[in-house]
VOBA-1610 file (N, C-alpha, C; in pm, whole numbers, padded with zeros to 5 digits, always signed):
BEGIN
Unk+11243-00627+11782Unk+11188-00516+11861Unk+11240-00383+11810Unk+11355-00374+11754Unk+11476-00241+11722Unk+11347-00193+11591Unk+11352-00303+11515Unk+11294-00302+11359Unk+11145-00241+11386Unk+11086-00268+11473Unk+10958-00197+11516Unk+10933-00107+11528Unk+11062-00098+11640Unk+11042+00085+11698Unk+11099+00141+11615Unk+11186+00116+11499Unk+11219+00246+11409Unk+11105+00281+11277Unk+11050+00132+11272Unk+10902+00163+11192Unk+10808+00248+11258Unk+10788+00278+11374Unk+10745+00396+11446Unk+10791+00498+11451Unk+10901+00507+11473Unk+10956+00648+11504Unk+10975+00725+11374Unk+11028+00637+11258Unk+11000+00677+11094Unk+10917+00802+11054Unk+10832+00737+11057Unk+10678+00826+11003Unk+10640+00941+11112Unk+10685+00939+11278Unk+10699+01033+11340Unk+10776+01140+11311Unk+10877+01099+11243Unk+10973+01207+11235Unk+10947+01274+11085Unk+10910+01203+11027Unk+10853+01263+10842Unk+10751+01365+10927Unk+10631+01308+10985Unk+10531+01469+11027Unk+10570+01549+11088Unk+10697+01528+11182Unk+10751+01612+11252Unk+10849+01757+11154Unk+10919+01663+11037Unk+10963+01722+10940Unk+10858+01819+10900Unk+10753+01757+10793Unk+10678+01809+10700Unk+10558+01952+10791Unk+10553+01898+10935Unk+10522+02003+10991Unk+10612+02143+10992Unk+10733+02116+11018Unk+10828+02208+11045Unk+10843+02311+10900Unk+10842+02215+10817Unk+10856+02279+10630Unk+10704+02371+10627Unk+10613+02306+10668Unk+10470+02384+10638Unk+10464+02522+10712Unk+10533+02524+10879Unk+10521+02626+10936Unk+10602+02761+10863Unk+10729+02666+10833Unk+10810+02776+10760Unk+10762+02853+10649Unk+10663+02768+10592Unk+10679+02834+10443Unk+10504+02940+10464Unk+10439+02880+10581Unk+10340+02954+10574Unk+10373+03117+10659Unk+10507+03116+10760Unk+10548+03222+10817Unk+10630+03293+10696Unk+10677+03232+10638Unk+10756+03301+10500Unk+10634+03396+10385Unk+10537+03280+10399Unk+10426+03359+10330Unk+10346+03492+10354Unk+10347+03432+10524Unk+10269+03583+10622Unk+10302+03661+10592Unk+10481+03648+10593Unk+10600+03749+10616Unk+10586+03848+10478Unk+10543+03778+10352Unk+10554+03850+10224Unk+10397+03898+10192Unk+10260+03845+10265Unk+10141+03914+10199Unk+10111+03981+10308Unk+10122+03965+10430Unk+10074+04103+10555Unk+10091+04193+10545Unk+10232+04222+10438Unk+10248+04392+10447Unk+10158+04453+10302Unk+10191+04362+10228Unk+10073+04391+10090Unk+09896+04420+10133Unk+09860+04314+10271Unk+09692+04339+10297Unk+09732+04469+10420Unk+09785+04468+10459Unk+09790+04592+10547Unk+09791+04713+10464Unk+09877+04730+10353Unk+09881+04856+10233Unk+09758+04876+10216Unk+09682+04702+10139Unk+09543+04767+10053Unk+09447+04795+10199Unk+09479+04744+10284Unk+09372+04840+10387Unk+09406+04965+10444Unk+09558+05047+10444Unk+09533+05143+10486Unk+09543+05255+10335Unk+09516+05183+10224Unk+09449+05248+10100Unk+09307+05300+10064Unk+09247+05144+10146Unk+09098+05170+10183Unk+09052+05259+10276Unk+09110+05274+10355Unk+09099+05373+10462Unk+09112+05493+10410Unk+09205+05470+10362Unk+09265+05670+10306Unk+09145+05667+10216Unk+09123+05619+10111Unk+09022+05646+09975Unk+08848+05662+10101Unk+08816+05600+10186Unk+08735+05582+10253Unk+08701+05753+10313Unk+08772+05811+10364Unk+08789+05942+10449Unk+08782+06015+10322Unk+08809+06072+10244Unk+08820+06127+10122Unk+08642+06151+10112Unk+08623+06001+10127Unk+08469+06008+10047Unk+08339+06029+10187Unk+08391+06046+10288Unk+08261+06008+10368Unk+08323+06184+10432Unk+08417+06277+10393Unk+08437+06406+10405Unk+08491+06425+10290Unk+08399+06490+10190Unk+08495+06560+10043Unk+08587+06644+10051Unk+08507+06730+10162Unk+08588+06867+10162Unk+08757+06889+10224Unk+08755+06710+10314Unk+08900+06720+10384Unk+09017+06653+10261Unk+09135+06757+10333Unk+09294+06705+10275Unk+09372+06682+10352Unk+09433+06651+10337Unk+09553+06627+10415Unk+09579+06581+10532Unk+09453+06471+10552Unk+09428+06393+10703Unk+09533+06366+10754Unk+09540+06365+10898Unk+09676+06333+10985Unk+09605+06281+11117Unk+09685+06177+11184Unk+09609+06123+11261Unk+09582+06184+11407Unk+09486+06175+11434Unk+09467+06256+11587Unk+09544+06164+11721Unk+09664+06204+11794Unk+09652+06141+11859Unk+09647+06117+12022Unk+09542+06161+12069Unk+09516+06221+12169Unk+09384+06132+12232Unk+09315+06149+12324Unk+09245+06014+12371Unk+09110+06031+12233Unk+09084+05905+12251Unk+08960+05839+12180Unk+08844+05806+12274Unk+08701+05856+12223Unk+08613+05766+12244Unk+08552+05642+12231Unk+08489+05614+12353Unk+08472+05460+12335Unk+08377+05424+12197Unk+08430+05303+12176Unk+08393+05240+12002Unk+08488+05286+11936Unk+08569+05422+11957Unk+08645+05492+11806Unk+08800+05395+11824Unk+08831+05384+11708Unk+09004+05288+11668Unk+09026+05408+11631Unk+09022+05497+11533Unk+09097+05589+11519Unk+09041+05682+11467Unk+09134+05811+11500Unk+09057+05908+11396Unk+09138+06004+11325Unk+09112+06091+11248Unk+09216+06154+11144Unk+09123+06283+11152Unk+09182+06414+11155Unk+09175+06557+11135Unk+09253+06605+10993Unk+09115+06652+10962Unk+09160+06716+10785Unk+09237+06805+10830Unk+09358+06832+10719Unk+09476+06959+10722Unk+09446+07084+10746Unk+09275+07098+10607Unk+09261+07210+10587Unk+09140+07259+10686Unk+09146+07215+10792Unk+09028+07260+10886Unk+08886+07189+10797Unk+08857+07154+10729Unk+08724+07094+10680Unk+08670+07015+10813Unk+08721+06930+10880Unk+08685+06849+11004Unk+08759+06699+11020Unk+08675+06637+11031Unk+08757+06490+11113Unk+08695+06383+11038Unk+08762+06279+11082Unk+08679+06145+11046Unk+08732+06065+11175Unk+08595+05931+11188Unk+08696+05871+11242Unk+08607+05704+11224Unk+08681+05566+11251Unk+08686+05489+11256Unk+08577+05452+11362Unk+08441+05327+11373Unk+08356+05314+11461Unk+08347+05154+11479Unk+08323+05065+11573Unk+08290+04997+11585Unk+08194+04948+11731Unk+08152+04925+11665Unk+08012+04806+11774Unk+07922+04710+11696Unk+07881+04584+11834Unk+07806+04522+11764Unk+07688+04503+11727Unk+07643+04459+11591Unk+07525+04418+11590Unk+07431+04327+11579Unk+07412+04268+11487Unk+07331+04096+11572Unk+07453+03992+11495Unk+07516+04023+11372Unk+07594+03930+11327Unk+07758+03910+11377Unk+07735+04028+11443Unk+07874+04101+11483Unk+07940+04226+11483Unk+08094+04275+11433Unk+08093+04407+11518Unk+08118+04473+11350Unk+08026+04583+11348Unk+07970+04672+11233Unk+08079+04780+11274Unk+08126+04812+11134Unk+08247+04889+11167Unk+08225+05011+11040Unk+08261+05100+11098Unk+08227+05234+11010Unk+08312+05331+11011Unk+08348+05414+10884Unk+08387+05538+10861Unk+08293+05623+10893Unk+08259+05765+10957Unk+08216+05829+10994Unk+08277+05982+10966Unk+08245+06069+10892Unk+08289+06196+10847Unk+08205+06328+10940Unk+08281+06405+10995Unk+08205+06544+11032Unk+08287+06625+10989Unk+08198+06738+10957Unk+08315+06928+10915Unk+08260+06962+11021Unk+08372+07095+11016Unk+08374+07178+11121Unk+08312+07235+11195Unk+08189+07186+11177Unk+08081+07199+11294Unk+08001+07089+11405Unk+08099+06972+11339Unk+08043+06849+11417Unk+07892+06804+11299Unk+07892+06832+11214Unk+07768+06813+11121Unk+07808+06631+11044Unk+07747+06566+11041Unk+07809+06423+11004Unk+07784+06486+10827Unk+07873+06402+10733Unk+07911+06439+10575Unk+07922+06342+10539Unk+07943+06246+10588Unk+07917+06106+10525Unk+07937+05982+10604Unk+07895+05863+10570Unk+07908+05736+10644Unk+07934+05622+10575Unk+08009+05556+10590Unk+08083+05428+10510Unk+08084+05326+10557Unk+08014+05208+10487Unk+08045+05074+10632Unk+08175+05032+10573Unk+08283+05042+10645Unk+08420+04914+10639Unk+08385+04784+10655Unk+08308+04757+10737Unk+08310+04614+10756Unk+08194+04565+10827Unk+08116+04426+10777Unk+08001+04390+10882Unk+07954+04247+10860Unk+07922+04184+10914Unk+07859+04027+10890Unk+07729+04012+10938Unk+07617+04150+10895Unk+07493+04131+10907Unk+07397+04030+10851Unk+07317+04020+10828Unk+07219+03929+10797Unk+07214+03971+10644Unk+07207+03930+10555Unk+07170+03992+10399Unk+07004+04007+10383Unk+06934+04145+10326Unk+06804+04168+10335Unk+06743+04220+10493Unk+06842+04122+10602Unk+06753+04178+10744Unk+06815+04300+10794Unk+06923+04286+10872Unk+07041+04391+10915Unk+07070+04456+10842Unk+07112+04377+10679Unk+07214+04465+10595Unk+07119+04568+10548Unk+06966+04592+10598Unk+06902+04685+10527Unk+06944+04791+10594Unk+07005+04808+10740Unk+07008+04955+10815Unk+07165+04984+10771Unk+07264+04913+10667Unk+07359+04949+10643Unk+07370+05014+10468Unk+07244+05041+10441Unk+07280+05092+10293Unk+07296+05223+10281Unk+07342+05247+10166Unk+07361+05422+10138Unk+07243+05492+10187Unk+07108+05455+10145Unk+06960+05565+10155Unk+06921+05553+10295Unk+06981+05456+10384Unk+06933+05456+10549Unk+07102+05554+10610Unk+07178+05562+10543Unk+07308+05601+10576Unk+07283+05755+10604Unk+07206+05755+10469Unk+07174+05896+10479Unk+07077+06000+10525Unk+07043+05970+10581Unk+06957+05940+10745Unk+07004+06029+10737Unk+07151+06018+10796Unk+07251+06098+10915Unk+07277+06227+10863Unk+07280+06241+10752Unk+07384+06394+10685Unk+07306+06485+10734Unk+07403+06582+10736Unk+07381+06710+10815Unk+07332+06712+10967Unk+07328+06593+11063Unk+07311+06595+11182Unk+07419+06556+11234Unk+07448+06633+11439Unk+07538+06613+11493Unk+07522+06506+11586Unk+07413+06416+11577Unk+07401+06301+11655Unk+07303+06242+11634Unk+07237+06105+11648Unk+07187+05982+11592Unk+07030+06025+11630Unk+07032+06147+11675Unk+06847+06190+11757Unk+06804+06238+11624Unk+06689+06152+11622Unk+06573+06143+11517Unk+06589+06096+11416Unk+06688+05978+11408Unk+06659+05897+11269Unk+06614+05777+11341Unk+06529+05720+11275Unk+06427+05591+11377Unk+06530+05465+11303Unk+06517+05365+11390Unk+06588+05215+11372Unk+06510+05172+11221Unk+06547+05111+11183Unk+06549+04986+11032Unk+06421+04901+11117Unk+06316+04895+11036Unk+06218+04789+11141Unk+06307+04648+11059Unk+06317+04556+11188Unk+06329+04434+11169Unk+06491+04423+11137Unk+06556+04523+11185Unk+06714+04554+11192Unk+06709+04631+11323Unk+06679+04585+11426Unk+06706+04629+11506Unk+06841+04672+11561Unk+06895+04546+11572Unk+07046+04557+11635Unk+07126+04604+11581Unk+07131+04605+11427Unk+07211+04677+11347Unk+07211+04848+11307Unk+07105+04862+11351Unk+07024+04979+11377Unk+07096+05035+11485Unk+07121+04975+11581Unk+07184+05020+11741Unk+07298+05055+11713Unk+07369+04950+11659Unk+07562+04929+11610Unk+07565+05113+11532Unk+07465+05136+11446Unk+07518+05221+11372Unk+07491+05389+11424Unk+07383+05360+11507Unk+07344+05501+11614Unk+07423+05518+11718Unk+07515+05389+11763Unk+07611+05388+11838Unk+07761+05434+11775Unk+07764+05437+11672Unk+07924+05471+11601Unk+07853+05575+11581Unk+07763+05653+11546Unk+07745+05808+11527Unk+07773+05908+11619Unk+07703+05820+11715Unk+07736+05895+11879Unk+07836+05925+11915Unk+07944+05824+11914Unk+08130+05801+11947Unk+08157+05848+11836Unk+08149+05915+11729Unk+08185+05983+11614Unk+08166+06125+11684Unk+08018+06167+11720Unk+07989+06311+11778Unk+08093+06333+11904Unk+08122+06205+11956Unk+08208+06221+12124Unk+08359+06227+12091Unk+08396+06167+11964Unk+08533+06202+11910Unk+08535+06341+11880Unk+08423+06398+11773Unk+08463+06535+11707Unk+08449+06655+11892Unk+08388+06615+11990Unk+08395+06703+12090Unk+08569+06740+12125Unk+08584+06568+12153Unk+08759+06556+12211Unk+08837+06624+12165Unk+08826+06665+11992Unk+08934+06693+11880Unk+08901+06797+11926Unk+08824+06893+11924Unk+08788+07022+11905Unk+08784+07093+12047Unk+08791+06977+12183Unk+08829+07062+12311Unk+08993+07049+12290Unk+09057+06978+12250Unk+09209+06960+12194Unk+09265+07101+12144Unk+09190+07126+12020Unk+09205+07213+11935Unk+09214+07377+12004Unk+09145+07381+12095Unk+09149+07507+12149Unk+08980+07530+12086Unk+09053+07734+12081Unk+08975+07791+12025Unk+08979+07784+11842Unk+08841+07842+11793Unk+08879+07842+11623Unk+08948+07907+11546Unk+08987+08040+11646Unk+09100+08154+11648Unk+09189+08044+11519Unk+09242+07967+11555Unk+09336+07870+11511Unk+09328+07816+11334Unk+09172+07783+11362Unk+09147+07723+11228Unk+09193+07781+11129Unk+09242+07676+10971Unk+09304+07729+10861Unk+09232+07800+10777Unk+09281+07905+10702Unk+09191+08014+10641Unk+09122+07927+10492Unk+09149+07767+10461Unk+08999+07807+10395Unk+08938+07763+10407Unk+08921+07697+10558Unk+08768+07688+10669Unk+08667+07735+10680Unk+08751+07853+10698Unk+08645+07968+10719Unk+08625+08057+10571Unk+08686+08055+10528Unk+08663+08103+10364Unk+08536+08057+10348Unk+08509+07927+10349Unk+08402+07827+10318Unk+08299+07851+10375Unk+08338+07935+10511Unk+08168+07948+10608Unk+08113+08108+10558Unk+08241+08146+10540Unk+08242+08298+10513Unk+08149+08342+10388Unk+08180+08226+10286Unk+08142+08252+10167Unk+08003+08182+10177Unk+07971+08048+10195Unk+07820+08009+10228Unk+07744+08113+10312Unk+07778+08179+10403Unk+07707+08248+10473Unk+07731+08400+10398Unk+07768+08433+10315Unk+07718+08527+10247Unk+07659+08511+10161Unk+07668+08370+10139Unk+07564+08343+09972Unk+07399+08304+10022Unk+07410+08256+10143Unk+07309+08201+10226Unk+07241+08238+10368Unk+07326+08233+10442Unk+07318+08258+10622Unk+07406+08202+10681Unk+07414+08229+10799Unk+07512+08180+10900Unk+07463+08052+10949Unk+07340+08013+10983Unk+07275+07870+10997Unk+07230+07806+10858Unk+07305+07839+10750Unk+07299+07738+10642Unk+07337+07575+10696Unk+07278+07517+10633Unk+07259+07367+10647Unk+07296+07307+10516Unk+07373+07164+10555Unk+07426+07097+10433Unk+07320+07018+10404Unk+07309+06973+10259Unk+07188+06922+10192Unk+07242+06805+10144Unk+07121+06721+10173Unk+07184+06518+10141Unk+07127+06490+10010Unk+07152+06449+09944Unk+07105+06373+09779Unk+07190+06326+09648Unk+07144+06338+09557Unk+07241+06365+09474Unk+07343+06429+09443Unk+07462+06420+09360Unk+07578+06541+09388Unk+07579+06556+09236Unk+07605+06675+09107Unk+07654+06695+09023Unk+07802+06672+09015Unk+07850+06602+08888Unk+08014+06606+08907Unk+08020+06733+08958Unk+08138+06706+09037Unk+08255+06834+09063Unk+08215+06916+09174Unk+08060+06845+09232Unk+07975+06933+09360Unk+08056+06857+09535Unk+08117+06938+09572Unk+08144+06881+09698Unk+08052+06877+09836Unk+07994+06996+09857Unk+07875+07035+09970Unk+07788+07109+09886Unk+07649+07129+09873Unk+07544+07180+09874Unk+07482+07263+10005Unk+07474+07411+09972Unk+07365+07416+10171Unk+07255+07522+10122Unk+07170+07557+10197Unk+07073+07618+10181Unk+07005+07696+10303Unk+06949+07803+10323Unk+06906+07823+10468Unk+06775+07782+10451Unk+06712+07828+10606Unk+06605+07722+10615Unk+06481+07697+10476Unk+06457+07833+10442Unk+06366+07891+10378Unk+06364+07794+10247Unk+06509+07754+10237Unk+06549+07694+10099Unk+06497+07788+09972Unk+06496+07925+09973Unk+06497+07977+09852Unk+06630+08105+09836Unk+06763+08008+09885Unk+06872+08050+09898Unk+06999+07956+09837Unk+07102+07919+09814Unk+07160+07812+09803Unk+07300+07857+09795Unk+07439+07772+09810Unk+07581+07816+09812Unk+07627+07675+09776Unk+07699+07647+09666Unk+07721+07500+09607Unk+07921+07520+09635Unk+07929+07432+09699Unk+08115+07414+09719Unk+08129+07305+09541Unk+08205+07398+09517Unk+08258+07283+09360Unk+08400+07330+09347Unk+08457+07186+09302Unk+08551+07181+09293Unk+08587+07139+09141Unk+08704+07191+09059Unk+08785+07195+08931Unk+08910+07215+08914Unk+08937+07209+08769Unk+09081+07252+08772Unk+09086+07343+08684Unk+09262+07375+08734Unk+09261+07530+08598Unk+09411+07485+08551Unk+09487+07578+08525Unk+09628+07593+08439Unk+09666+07494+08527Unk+09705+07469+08670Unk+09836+07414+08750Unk+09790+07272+08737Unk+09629+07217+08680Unk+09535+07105+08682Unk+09605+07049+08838Unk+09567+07151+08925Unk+09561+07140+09069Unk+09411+07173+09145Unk+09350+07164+09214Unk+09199+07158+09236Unk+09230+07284+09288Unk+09123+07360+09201Unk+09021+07500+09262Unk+08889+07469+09320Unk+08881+07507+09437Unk+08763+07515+09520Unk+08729+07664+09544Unk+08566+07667+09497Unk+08494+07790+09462Unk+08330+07762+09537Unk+08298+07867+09611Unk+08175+07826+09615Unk+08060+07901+09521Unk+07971+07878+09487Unk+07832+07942+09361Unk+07728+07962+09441Unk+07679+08120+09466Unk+07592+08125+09523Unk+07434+08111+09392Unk+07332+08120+09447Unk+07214+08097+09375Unk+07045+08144+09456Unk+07017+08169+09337Unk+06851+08230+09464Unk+06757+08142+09410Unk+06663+08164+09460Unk+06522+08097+09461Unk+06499+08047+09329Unk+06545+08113+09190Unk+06469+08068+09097Unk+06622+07993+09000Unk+06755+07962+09068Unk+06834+07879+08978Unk+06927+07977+08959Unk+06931+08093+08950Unk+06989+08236+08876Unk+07123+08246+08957Unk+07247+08241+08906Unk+07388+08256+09000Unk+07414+08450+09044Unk+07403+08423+09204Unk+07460+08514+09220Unk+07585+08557+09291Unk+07676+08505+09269Unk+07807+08528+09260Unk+07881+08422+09285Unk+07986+08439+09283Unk+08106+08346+09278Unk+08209+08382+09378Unk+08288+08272+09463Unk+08403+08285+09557Unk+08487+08225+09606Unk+08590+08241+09548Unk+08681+08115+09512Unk+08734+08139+09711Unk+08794+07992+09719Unk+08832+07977+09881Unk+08937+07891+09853Unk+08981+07811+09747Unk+09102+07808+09744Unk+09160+07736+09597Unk+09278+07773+09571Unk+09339+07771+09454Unk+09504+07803+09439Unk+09577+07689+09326Unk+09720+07728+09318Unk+09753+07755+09198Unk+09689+07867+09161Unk+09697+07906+09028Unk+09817+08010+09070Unk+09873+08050+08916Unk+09985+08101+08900Unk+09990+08271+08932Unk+10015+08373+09023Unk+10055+08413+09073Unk+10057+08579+08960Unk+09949+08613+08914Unk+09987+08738+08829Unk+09936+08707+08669Unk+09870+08581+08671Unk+09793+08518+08563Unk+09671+08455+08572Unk+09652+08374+08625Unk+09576+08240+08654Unk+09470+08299+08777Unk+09602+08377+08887Unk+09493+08383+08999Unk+09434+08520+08996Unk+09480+08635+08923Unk+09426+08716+08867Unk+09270+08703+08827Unk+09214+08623+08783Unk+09066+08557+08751Unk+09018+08612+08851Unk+09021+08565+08956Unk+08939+08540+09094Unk+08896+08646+09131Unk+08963+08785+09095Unk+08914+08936+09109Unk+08900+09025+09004Unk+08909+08913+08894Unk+08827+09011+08736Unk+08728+09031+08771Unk+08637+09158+08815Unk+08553+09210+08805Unk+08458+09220+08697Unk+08497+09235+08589Unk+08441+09245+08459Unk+08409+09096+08449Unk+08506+08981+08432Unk+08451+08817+08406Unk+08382+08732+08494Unk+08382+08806+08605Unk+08310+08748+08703Unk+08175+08787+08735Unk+08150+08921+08677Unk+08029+08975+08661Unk+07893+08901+08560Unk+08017+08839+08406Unk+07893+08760+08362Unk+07875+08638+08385Unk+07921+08607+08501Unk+07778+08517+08603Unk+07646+08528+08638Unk+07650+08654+08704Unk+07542+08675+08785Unk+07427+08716+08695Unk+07299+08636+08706Unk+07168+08648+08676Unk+07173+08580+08594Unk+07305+08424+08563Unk+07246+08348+08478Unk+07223+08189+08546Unk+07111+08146+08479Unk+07085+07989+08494Unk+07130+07900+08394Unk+07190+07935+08319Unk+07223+07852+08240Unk+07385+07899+08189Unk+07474+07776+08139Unk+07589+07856+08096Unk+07632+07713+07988Unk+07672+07746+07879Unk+07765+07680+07742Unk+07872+07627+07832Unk+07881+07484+07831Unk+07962+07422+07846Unk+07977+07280+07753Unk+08090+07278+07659Unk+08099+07170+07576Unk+07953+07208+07455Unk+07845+07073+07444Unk+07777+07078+07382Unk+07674+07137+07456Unk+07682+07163+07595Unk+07522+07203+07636Unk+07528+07388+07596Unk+07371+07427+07587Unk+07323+07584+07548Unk+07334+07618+07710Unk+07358+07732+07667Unk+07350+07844+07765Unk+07424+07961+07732Unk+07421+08057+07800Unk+07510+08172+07807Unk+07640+08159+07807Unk+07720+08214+07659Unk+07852+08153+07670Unk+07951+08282+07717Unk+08024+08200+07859Unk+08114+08338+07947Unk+08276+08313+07873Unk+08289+08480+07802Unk+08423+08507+07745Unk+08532+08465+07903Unk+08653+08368+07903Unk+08751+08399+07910Unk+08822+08519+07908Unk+08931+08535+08066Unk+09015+08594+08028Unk+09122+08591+07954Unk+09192+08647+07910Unk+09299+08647+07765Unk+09375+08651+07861Unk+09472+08507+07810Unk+09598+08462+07925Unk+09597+08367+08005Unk+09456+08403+08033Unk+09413+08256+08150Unk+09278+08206+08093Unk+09326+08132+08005Unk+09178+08083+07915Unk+09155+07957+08038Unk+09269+07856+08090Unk+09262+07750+08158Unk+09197+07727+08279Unk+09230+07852+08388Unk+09181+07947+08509Unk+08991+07986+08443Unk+09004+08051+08381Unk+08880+08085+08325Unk+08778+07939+08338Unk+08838+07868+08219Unk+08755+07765+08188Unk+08693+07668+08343Unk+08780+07680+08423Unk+08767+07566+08525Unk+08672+07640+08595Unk+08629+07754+08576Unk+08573+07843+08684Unk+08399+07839+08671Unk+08423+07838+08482Unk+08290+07808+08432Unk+08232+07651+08468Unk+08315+07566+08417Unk+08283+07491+08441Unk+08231+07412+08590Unk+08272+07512+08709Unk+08234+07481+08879Unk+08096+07602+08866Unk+08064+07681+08796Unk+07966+07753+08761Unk+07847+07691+08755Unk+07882+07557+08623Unk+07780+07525+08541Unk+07698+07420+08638Unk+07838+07308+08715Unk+07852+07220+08828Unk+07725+07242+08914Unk+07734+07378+08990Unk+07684+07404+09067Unk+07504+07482+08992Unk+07471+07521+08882Unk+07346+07492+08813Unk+07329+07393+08803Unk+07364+07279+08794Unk+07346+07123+08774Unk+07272+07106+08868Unk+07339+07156+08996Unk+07286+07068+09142Unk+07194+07144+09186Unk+07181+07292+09174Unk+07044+07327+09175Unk+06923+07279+09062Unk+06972+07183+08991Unk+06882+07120+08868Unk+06800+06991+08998Unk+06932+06919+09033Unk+06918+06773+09138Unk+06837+06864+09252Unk+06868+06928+09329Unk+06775+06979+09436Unk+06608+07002+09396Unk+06618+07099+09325Unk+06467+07100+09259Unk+06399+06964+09230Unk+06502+06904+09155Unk+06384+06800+09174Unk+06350+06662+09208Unk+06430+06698+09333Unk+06413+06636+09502Unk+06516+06485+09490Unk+06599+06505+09433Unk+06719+06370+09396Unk+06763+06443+09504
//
């Protein structure tokens, strides 16, 4: 009877073992890749906000109440605007989105993080060209559902909405704009002198180095945000104004860490900044155009300036013809 029951209890105690070894080594495992998948997702996240708002830096997290659907949201440094995190469901489950607005509550971009739609049915109301629906509007009124994506259609007019109900929260938070950082408004200051004060951001194609495009209604106006580098190969942001027929009329830099009595000197050469205006075309590398002398000293400053010049003729190239 002894000889029995220890032939039983034997092999109980080996699974009891080999269980105990498996738990360990799979909590040992958790213990060493959770913090590695937690990194590459809050990498994805960061690289994610970047791209669904160009114009923001230095995101920091908001933390003050949330709207319903929002996990989180982040306020650019430089006053550009917010982003924030969306979820709801849709027929496969819960559709989860990056969501970008600037400082007017205007949506700038949309990113799906995550979704287990249908492939061809749902996943059609989650692509870039239905995404972009949204740009330049402050809420989900008047872009029509995905036929035959219904629900996924809902999930994503629903994270736009709680995106518009986050950027309210941040911005009754915020106070007044009294507050906002100066090159916020640099940015509105300068579009709306190149354009109007109800300039509107434009959805399509982007030329390297083009961050926002806007235009007033008339569209025979335009103000291109481009971004480059100069001596510090630290990003200069400039906006390029332009008229009806492609032709630059002026230039205005809104922000830059160029060097201090050299570099940033450029920005109010009068004389080098002058041969901009009235051209459509400009020499850069191998392409023809009008080639603009450098200042002597700041050939580097210079160069980056042309080159957000040329950037921004590019994208009045893509606008024209309807990319």
């Amino acid at each position: 009877m002894s000889k029995a029951k220890n032939s039983f209890i034997a092999p109980i105690a080996v699974l009891v073992v080999i269980c105990f070894v498996a738990s360990a080594i799979l909590a040992g495992v958790f213990q060493i890749t959770d913090p590695m998948i937690q990194q590459r997702a809050a990498e994805a996240a960061s690289q994610a906000r970047t791209q669904v708002l160009p114009a923001g830096r230095n995101f920091e997290p908001f933390d003050g109440k949330l709207a319903e659907g929002v996990a989180d949201a982040y306020v650019a440094g430089n006053g550009a605007g917010m982003v924030c995190s969306t979820s709801f469901n849709g027929f496969g489950g819960a559709v989860k989105l990056m969501v970008g607005m600037d400082q007017d509550g205007k949506i700038t971009g949309i990113q799906v993080m995550e979704q287990s739609e249908t492939p061809g049915v749902g996943s059609n109301a989650l692509t870039d060209s239905y995404l972009a629906g949204y740009t330049g509007l402050e809420s989900s009124e008047g872009v029509d559902a995905w036929s035959g994506a219904t629900f996924t259609s809902k999930a994503v007019k629903r994270g736009v909405d709680a995106a518009a109900a986050q950027f309210k929260i941040i911005k009754d938070a915020q106070g007044s704009q009294g507050d906002e950082p100066s090159e916020a408004q640099l940015i509105r200051d300068a579009v709306a002198g190149f354009v109007s004060a109800d300039a509107a951001a434009l959805s399509g194609d982007k030329a390297e180095g083009v961050i926002t495009a806007y235009s007033n209604a008339a569209k025979n106006a335009f103000a291109i945000l481009v971004e480059d580098k100069g001596y510090n190969d630290q990003p200069m942001r400039l906006v390029v104004g332009l008229d009806d027929q492609g032709k630059i009329t002026g230039i205005k830099v809104v922000y830059h860490t160029e060097v201090k009595g050299i570099g940033a000197e450029v920005f109010e050469n009068e004389t080098f900044l002058a041969q901009f205006t009235g051209t459509d075309a400009i020499a850069v590398g191998e392409s023809e155009g009008r080639s603009i002398d450098a200042v002597s000293g700041a050939t580097d400053t210079s160069n980056g300036i042309i080159r957000a010049a040329a950037a921004a003729l590019a994208q009045y190239a893509l606008i024209k013809s309807g990319k």
